[in-house]
N, C-alpha and C positions, 0 to 999 in steps of 0.2 A: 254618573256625571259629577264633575266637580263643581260648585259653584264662589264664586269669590269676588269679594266686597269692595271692588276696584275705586278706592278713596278718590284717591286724584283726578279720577275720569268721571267720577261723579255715576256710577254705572255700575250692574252686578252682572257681571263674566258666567258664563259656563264652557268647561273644557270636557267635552266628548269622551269615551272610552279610545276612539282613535285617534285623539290629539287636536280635536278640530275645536279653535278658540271663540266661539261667536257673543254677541252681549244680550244678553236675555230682556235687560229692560233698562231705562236710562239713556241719555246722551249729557248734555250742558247743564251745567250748575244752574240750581234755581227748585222749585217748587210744582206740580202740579199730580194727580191722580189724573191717570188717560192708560190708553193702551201703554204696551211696552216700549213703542217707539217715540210716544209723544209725554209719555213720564217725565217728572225732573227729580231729581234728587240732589243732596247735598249732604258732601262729605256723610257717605255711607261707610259704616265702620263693620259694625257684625252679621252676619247670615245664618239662616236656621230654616228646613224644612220640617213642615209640621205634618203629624198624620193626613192629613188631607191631598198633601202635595204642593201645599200653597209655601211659596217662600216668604219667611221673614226675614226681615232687615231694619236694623237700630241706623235710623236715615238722623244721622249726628247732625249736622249741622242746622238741619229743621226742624230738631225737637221733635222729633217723631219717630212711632214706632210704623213700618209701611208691611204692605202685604201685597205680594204676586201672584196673582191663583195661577191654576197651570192653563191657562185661554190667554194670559200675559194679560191680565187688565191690573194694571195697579192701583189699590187705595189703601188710604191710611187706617190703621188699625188704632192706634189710640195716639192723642200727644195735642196738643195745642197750642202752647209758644212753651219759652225757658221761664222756669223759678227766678225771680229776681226781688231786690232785698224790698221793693214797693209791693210784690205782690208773690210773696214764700208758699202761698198754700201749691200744695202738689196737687191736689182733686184724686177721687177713685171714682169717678168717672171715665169710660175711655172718651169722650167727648169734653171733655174739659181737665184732664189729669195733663199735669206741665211736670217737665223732665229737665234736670239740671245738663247732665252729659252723657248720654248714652255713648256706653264702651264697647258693652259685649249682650247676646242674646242667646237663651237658648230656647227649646221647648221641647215640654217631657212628652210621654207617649196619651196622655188626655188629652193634647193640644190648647195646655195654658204657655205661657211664654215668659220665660224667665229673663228680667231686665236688669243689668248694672249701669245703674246712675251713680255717676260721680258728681258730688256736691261740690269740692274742691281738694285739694292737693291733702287735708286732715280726714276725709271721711265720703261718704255717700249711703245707698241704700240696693239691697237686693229687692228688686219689686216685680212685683207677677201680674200679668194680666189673664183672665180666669173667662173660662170656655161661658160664661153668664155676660162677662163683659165690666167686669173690676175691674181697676188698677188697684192693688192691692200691696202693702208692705210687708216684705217677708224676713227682715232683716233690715241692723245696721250697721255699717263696713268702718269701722271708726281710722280706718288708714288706708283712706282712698277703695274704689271699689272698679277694679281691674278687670276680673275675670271671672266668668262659671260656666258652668254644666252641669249638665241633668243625666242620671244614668238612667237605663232600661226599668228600671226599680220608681220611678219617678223620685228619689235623692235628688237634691240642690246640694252643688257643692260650689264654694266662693272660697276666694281666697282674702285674709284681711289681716294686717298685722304682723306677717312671713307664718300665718298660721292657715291650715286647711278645716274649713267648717263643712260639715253635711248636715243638712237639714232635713227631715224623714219628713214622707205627703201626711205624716200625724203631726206635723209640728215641732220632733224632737231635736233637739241640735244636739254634735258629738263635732268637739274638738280633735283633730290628729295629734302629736305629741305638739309640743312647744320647741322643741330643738330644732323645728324648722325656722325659727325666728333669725337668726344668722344667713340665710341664706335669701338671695333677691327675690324669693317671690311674691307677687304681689305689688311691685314696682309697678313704674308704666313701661307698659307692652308687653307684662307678663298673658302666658294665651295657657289655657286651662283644656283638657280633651276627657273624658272619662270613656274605658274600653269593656269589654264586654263581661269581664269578670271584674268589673270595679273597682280595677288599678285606674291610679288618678296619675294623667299624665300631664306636667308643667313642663312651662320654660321660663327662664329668666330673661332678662330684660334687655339681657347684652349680653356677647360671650358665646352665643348660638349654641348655651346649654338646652339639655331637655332630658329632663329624669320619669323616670314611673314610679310612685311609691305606692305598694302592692297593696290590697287590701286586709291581704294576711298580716302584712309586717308594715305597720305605719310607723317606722323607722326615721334616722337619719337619715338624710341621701347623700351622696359622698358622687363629687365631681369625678365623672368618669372621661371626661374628653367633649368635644365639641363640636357639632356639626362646621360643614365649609360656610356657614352662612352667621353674621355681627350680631343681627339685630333681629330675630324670627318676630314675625306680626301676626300669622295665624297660626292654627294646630287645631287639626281633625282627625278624624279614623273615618274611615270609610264600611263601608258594608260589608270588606271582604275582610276586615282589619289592618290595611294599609293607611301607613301612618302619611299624612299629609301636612307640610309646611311649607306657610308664605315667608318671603326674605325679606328685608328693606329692599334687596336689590331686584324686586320689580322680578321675580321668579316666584313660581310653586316649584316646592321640591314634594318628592316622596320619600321614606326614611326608612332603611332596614334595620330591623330592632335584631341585635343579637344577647343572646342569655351571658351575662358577666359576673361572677360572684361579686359581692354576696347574695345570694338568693332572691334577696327579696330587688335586686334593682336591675332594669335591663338596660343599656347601653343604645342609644340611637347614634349610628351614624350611617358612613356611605350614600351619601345623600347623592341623589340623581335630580336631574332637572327634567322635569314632568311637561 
């Protein structure tokens, strides 16, 4: 199943292996923890199943991070209003931890959950909520804080500065080169994937690029062409490793990767609508 973070409808989508589009949980803008049908959300931005089954969702517009188990009951997993310049403290509490803008979410294979709050348009923070029930700081994103993912390895990878960080579950950070600073990632609407061999796949922000840079070769990446799609808003791999992306134009595509030298980079295009 595909699931997708339907912003504008206020709602998180699932699409069947046979194409069957139904809403998993959500209807009307607004607020409340209830079954799946009697949910509110607001401006829901990112999605993530966690070992359990349960879906996560960085439920944007209400400052909160939300939880689906799989009986469809929804409640909130941590968040409590927005930071604001009367009251900045963030809390590591998930009962009183306040979140600027949540972007993007992932969660590694322990089932913590990796959060991008964005402070403002100079900076934000990679922060985790931890299977004890911390809100926890794992990073600071000092050029907006866009996008991550978690590999099978439990690695944190962000993006900040047009640079790629990986964070190791010991703590360690390892910069990719810095000649990725020239190119848009890390903008808004940049979407982040990490695949099974721990090629980190981006897209920029416009332009309906999407690069892999290999984990062998954390190279330059060099524009290979463009999917049929302006403005890409998500990017997943799925279980079988098919590549999955959202359009501005209100489609999911799926994406055939073909091998394109140089070695270390693959080429997405021929994109179909899923």
């Amino acid at each position: 199943n595909v699931l997708v973070a339907d912003c504008d409808n206020h709602c998180i989508r699932r699409i069947t292996p046979d194409g069957r589009v139904t809403t998993l949980a959500g209807s009307t803008k607004g607020f409340a923890d209830n079954s799946a049908s009697r949910a509110r959300f607001n401006l829901p931005e990112g999605v993530a199943v966690d070992p359990m089954g349960n879906v996560i969702l960085a439920d944007t517009g209400n400052y909160r991070i939300r939880q689906i188990d799989p009986k469809g009951e929804v409640t909130t997993l941590a968040g409590s209003a927005r930071v604001t310049q009367s009251c900045p403290y963030l809390g590591d509490d998930i009962l009183d931890a306040r979140f600027h803008e949540l972007t993007h979410v992932a969660v590694d294979s322990n089932g913590n959950v990796i959060i991008m709050d964005k402070a403002n348009e100079f900076g934000g923070y990679v922060r985790c909520i931890s299977t004890e029930g911390r809100v926890l700081k794992v990073a600071n994103a000092f050029n907006g804080a866009y996008c991550s993912a978690v590999d099978s390895m439990g690695n944190v990878y962000y993006v900040d500065n047009g640079r790629i960080t990986k964070i190791s579950p010991a703590g360690e950070s390892t910069t990719f080169k810095a000649d990725l600073i020239n190119f848009p990632f890390g903008s808004p609407g940049s979407c982040m994937a990490i695949d099974g061999d721990q090629n980190v796949l981006i897209s920029e922000s416009s332009g309906g690029k999407v690069w892999i840079v290999k984990s062998s070769h954390q190279k330059h990446p060099e524009s290979l062409g463009a999917c049929a799609i302006w403005e890409i808003r998500g990017l997943a791999i799925g279980a079988t490793g098919t590549i999955y992306v959202a359009g501005s134009d209100h489609r999911i595509y799926t994406l055939d990767a073909q091998l394109t030298p140089p070695a270390h980079l693959w080429r997405l295009a021929r994109a179909t609508v899923c």
